[in-house]
C-alpha positions, 0 to 999 in steps of 0.5 A: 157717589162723592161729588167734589166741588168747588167749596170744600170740606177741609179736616183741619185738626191737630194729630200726635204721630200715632194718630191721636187727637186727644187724650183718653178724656177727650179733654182739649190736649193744647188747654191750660191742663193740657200735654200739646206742645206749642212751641213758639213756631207752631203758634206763629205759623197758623197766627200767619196761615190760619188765623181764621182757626185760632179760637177767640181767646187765643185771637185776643191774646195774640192781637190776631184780626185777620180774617184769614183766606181758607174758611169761613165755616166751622163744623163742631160736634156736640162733645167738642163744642161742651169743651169751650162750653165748660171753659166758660167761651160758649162761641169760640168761633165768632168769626165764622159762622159756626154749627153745632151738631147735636140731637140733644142740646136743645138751645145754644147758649151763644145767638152766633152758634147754629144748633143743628140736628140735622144729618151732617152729611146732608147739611154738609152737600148743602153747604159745599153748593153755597158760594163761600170759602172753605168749610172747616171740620173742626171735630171730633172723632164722632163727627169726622166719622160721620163725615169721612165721605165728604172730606176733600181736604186733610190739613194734619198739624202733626206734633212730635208726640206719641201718647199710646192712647185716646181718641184718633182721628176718626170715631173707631164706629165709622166704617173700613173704608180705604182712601188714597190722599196726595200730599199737596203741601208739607211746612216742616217746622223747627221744632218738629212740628209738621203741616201737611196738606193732602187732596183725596185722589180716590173721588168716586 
């Protein structure tokens, strides 16, 4: 049975139109290296919206400081959190609190990260009962498979891209499990990006 409660677990994560949230190699797509586009109103609307998802690189170059009003927690997977760690930033998140799930890193290199290698979906029901803003699922595909059940909120930041290849949405080990969703918001951006926010309508 999925509980829904007042403090949410929210998906929000960049997408190409075929479903893709990275290349082949896992890499970070929007890196110095990377193939995302980021054009300047992509940038500007989550600067406006979502400052609280900007990593603190990106929050200092931009003169961001806003606290931000949907999250104060970042849910990461051991995979995506090695991302930040080879790119020398071992706390991308210092804002929020931030938790890592892995069973194999036995300390986390920054004091602000929390190390867990507890089952993410007990961690997560335990969080949803804690007062607090939104908990923000950052990734990757192995996480969010693992947590599809407890998702309440998809905020897809849908590019005008198509790269045939890589690693979707979901780990592809998760299991069939058909979901309905309502679109609660939709910000068409200039440049053809897309903000799209939906509401699980199938609870039970």
């Amino acid at each position: 049975m999925h509980t829904l409660t007042h403090r949410k677990l929210t998906y929000y994560v960049a997408t190409t139109l075929d479903g893709f949230i990275a290349g082949p190699d896992g890499a970070d797509p929007s890196g110095p290296d990377g193939f995302w586009p980021l054009a300047e109103d992509y940038v500007r609307h989550i600067v406006d919206t979502y400052p609280e998802t900007l990593p603190v690189q990106a929050r200092e170059a931009l003169g961001v400081e806003a606290e931000g009003t949907h999250f104060d927690t970042v849910l990461e997977g051991r995979r995506s959190y090695e991302i930040g760690l080879a790119a020398g930033v071992p706390d991308a998140y210092p804002h929020l609190r931030h938790l890592v799930f892995s069973r194999t890193l036995a300390k986390a290199p920054s004091p602000t990260v929390e190390l867990t290698p507890e089952d993410p979906v007990a961690t997560v029901r335990r969080l949803k009962r804690e007062p607090g803003k939104d908990i923000w699922l950052l990734g990757g595909a192995e996480l969010a498979g693992s947590l599809y059940e407890e998702i309440d909120t998809l905020i897809l930041k849908l590019s005008p891209l198509t790269i045939a290849q890589g690693i979707p949405l979901f780990s592809p080990k998760a299991a069939f499990t058909p979901r309905t969703w309502h679109l609660t918001s939709h910000t068409p951006l200039q440049s053809g990006a897309q903000f799209l926010t939906y509401t699980r309508t199938d609870t039970d």
